[in-house]
MARDOKE-496408 format. One record per residue (C-alpha): residue number from 1; residue in three letters; x, y, z. Coordinates in Angstrom, 2 decimals, decimal comma. Last residue first. Layout:
N
<nr = NUM | rest = ALA | u = X | v = Y | w = Z>
...
# end
This chain:
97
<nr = 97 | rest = UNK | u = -14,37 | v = -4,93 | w = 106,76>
<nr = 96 | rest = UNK | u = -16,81 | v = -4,53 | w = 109,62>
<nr = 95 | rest = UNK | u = -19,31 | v = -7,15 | w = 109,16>
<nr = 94 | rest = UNK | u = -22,03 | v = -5,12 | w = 108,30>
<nr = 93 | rest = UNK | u = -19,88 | v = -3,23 | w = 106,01>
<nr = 92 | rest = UNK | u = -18,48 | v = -6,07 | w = 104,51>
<nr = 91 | rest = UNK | u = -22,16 | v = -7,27 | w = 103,83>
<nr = 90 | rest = UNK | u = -23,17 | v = -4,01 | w = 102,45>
<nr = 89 | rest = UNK | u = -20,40 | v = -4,42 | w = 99,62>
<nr = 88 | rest = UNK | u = -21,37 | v = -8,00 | w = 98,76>
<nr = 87 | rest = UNK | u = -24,94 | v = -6,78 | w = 98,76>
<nr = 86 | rest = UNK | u = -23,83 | v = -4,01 | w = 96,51>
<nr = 85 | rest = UNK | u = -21,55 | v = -6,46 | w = 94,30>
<nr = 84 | rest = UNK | u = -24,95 | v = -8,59 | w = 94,04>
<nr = 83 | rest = UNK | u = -26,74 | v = -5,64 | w = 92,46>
<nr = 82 | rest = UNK | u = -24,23 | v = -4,77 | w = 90,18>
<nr = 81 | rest = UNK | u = -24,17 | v = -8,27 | w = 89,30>
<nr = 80 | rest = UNK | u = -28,27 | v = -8,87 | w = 88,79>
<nr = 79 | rest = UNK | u = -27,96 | v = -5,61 | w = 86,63>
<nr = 78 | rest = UNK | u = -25,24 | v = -6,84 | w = 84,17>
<nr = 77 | rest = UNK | u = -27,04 | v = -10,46 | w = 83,85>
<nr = 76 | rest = UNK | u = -30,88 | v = -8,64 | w = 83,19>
<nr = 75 | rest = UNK | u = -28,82 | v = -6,43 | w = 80,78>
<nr = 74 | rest = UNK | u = -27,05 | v = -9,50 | w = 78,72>
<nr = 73 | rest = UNK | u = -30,35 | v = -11,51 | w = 79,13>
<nr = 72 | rest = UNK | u = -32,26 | v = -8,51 | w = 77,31>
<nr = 71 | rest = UNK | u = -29,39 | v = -8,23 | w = 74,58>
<nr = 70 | rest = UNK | u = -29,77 | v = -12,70 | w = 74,53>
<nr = 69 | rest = UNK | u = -33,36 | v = -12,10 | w = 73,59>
<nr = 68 | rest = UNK | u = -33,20 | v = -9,35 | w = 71,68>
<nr = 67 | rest = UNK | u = -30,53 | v = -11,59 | w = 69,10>
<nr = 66 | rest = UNK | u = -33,10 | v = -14,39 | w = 69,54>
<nr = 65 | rest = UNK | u = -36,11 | v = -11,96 | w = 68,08>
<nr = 64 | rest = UNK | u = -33,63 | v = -11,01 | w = 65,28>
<nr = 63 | rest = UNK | u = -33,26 | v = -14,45 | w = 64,66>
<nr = 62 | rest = UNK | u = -36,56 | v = -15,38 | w = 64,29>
<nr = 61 | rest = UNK | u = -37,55 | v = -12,36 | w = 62,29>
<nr = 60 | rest = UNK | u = -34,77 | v = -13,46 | w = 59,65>
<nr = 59 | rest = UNK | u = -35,69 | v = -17,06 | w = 59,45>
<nr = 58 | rest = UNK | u = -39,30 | v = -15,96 | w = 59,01>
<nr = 57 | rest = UNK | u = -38,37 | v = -13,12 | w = 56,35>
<nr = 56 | rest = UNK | u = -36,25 | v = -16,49 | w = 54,50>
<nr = 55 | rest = UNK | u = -39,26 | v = -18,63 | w = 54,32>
<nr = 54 | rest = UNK | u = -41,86 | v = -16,02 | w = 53,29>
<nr = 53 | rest = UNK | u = -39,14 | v = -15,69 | w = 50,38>
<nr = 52 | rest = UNK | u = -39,28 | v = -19,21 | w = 49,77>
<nr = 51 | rest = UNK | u = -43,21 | v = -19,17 | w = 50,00>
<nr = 50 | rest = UNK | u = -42,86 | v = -16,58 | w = 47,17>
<nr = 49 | rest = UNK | u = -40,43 | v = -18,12 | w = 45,25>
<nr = 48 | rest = UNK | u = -42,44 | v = -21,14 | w = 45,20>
<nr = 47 | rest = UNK | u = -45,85 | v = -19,59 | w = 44,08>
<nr = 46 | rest = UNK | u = -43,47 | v = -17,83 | w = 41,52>
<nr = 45 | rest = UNK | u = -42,27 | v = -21,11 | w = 40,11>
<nr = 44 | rest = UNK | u = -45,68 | v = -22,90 | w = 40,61>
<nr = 43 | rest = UNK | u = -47,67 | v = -20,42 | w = 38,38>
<nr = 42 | rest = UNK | u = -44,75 | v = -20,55 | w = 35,72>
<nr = 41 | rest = UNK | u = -42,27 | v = -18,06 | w = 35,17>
<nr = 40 | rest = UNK | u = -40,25 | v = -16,86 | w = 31,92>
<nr = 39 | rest = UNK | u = -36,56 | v = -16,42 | w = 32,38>
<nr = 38 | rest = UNK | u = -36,13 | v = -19,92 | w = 31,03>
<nr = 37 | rest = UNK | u = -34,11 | v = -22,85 | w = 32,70>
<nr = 36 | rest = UNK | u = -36,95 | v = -25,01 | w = 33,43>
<nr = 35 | rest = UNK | u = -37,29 | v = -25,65 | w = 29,91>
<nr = 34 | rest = UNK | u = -40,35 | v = -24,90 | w = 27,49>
<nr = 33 | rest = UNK | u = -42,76 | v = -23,10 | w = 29,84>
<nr = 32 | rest = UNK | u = -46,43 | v = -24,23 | w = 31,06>
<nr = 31 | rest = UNK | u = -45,67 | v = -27,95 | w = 30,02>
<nr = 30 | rest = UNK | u = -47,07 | v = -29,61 | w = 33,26>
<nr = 29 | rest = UNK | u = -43,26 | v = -30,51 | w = 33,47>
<nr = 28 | rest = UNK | u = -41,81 | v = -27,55 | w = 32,91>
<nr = 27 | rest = UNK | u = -43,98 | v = -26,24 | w = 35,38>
<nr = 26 | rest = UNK | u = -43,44 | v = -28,59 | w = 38,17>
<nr = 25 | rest = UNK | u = -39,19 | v = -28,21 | w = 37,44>
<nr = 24 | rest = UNK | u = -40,14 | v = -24,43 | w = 38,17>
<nr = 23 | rest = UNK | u = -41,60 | v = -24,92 | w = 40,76>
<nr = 22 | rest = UNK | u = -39,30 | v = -26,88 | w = 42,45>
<nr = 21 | rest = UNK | u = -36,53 | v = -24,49 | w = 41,91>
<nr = 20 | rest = UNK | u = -38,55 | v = -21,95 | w = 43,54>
<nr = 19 | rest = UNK | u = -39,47 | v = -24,47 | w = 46,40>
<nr = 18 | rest = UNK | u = -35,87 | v = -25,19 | w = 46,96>
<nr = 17 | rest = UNK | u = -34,67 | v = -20,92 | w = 46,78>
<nr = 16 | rest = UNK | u = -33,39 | v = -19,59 | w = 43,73>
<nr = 15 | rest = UNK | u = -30,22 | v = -17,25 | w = 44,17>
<nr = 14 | rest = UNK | u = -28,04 | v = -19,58 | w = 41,79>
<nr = 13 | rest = UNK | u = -30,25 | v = -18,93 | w = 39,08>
<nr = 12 | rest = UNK | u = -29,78 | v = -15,18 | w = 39,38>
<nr = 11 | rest = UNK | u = -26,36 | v = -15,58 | w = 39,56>
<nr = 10 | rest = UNK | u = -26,06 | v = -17,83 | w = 36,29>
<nr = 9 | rest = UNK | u = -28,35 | v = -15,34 | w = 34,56>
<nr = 8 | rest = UNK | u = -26,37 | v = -12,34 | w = 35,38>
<nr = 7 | rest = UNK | u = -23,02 | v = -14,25 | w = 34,39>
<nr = 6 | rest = UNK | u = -24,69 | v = -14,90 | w = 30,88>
<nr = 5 | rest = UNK | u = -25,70 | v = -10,72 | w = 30,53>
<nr = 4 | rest = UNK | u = -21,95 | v = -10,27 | w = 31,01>
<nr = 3 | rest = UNK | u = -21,12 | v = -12,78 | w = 28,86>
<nr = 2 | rest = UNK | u = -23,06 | v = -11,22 | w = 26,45>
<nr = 1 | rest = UNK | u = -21,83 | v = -7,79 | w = 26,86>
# end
C-alpha cells in the first residue's frame, strides 16, 4: 500500500508544470513549507499551478482554433474544385468535346 501511495506521489510530482515547480522552490525558500517536496502548498506554488494551468487551456484553445481553421480551408479547397471541374465541364461543352 505504501508503495502504492509512493508511486502516486512520484506521478503527481511529475505532472507539475515550470511555474508550479517554481513556486514551490519560492516557498521553500521564503520558509512557508519545510521542503519543496511536501504535499502542503505555498501561496506561490498554487499561484503557479494556476497560471500553468491557464497556460495549458491557452495551448489547448489555440489549437483547437487551428484544427477549425485547416477543417474550414479543407471545405473552402473541396468547394473551389467542384466548382472548377464545372467550369472545366462547361468549357468542353462550349467547345464541343
Amino acid at each position: 500500500m505504501r508503495i502504492l501511495a509512493l508511486a502516486a506521489l512520484i506521478a503527481l510530482a511529475a505532472c507539475d508544470g515550470p511555474r508550479e515547480n517554481a513556486g514551490e522552490n519560492a516557498d521553500f525558500e521564503a520558509g512557508v513549507v519545510n521542503s519543496p517536496d511536501t504535499l502542503r502548498q505555498g501561496p506561490a506554488e498554487r499561484l503557479g499551478e494556476a497560471q500553468d494551468t491557464a497556460d495549458k487551456r491557452a495551448e489547448e484553445a489555440k489549437e483547437a482554433e487551428a484544427k477549425s481553421l485547416e477543417a474550414a480551408a479543407d471545405e473552402k479547397r473541396a468547394a473551389a474544385d467542384k466548382e472548377a471541374d464545372a467550369l472545366e465541364e462547361e468549357a468542353d461543352q462550349v467547345r464541343g468535346n
